[in-house]
Residue, then its C-alpha position, 0 to 999 in steps of 0.5 A: x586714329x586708327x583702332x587696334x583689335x585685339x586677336x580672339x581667344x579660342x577658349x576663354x577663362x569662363x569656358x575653363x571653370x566650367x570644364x573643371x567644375x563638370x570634371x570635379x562633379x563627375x569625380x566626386x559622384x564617381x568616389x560618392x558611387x565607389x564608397x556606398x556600393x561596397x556598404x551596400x553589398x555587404x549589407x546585401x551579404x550580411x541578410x543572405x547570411x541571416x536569412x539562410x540561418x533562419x531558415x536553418x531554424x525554421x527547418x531544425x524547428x519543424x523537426x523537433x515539431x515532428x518529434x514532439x508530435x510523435x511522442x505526444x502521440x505516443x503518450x495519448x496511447x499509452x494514456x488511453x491504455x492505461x485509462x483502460x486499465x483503470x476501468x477494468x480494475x474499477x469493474x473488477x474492484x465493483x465485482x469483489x466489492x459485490x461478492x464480499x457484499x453478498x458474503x457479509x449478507x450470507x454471514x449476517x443471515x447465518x448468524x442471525x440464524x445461529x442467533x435464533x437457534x441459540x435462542x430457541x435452545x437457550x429457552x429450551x434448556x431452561x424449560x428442562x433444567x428450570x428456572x433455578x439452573x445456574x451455569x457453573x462456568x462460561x465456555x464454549x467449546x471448552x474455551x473460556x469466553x468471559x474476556x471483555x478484550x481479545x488479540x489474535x496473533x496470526x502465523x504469516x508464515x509461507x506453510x499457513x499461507x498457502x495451505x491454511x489460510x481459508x481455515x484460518x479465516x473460518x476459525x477467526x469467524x468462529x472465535x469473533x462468533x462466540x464473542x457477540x461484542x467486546x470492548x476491544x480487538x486487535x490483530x497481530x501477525x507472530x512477529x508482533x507486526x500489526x495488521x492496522x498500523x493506525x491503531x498500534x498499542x490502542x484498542x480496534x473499537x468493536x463494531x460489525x462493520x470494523x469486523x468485516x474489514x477485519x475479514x477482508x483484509x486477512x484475505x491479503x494480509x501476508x507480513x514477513x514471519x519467522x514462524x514462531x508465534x514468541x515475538x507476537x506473544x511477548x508484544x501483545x502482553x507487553x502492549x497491553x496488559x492491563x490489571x483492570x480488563x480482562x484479555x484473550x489472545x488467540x495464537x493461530x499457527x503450526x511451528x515453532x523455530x525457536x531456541x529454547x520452549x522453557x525459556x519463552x515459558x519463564x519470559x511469557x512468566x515474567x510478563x503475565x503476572x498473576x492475581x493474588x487469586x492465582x488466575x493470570x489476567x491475560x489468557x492465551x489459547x491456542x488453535x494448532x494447524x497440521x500443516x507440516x502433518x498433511x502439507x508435503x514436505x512439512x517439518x514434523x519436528x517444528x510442529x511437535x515443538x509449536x504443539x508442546x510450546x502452546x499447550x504449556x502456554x495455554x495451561x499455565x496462562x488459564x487459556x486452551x489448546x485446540x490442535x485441528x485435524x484437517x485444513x478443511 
């Protein structure tokens, strides 16, 4: 039997697959390509942004850094001019300190001096006038000294400031002088402003230290006044008056601006009552100051008035008035 054969294929159902799955593959890496590479270029896009924003920081940030140094060079200046200040006023503040050193030992000797002639005259009176001799009073310069307490009541005015106030120091030296020791002091300006806040409406205990604080601060001390020694006078009796102790107050000034003299008189009255002996227990003195009578341009008319207050003041209250002559 005779065979029949089959006419060759040129391309097979095998061959096709293979075609088709190669072309698939290729299509499919080509939609895997064009879908990552856009992700990547945005990513790409999205750290050029970031990065050129970091720099922009770091930039902005050497700039500020620049500045601050700058200014912090700046305020080590300024510290290092003011540490040298400070030194200049610490060696300025030793050499006062020094100088009022030196005072306090020129007074110390000279009243151990006064002290010693005191003493030496003392001896001398009683040898002449002999044993018997009793003093009949207890002033000093025409001033009674017999007070156990004294307050000074300081004019701050601008006239006793600035041409008195050397002289002031000296006589507040001279009055604390003939009071070797009391049991209190206490200094006020005329408006009744204390010169220690610390020790308002008490006592300053009395020591020689306390005395030369007291000195050194009068230097300085200059409180706003309305030159009229009332609102001192009235404070300082009201403040401390007291029936059981006996009370000085020193008046220092050279004007008087108030109203009325027989008023403050009646007032000043009201307020430093009498004992039944008589005597009042506050007593007041004066020390007058030509200011306005040497000064140029002093006011003749304030300081007669100051001059006919205070003596009224010191005659009825058991004290004395003193007018000086020069501010020397």
């Amino acid at each position: 039997m005779r065979k029949r054969y089959r006419p060759l294929q040129e391309v097979s159902l095998s061959f096709l697959d293979v075609v088709s799955c190669g072309f698939g593959a290729i299509v499919l890496l080509l939609l895997i390509a064009k879908t990552v590479q856009p992700t990547a270029l945005e990513e790409s896009v999205d750290n050029t942004g970031r990065i050129k924003a970091l720099q922009e920081q770091l930039f902005a940030l050497r700039g500020e850094t620049t500045t601050l140094n700058r200014k912090l060079i700046s305020r080590e200046e300024q510290l290092s001019d003011i540490r040298e200040r400070i030194a200049r006023l610490q060696s300025q503040l030793a050499t006062i300190d020094r100088q009022l050193n030196a005072e306090a030992e020129v007074d110390t000797t000279e009243r151990d001096e006064l002290t010693l002639a005191l003493q030496v005259l003392t001896e001398e009176m009683k040898r002449l006038l002999g044993p018997d001799f009793r003093a009949t009073s207890n002033l000093v310069g025409g001033i009674p000294v017999d007070s156990e307490y004294i307050v000074f009541i300081i004019d701050t005015s601008g006239s006793m400031v600035n041409y008195a106030w050397p002289r002031v120091r000296q006589e507040m030296v001279n009055i604390l002088n003939i009071y070797p020791r009391v049991k209190g002091i206490q200094i006020l300006n005329d408006m009744g402003d204390y010169m220690f806040s610390t020790y308002r409406g008490k006592w300053i205990p009395d020591t020689p230290g306390r005395r030369n604080v007291i000195l050194r601060t009068l230097n300085t001390w200059t409180p706003f006044s309305n030159s009229s020694p009332v609102e001192g006078i009235e404070r300082a009796i009201s403040s401390f008056y007291d029936p059981r102790k006996k009370i000085s107050i020193y008046v220092f000034g050279d004007d008087f601006t108030g109203q009325s003299i027989r008023q403050v008189v009646q007032t000043v009255d009201r307020l430093n009552r009498e004992r039944r002996t008589g005597e009042r227990l506050v007593r007041i003195h004066t020390i007058g100051f030509p200011v306005h009578f040497l000064a140029p341009g002093g006011n003749i008319q304030t300081a007669t008035r100051f001059a006919a207050l205070m003596r009224e003041l010191s005659y009825r209250n058991g004290g004395t008035f003193v007018g000086l002559n020069s501010l020397r």
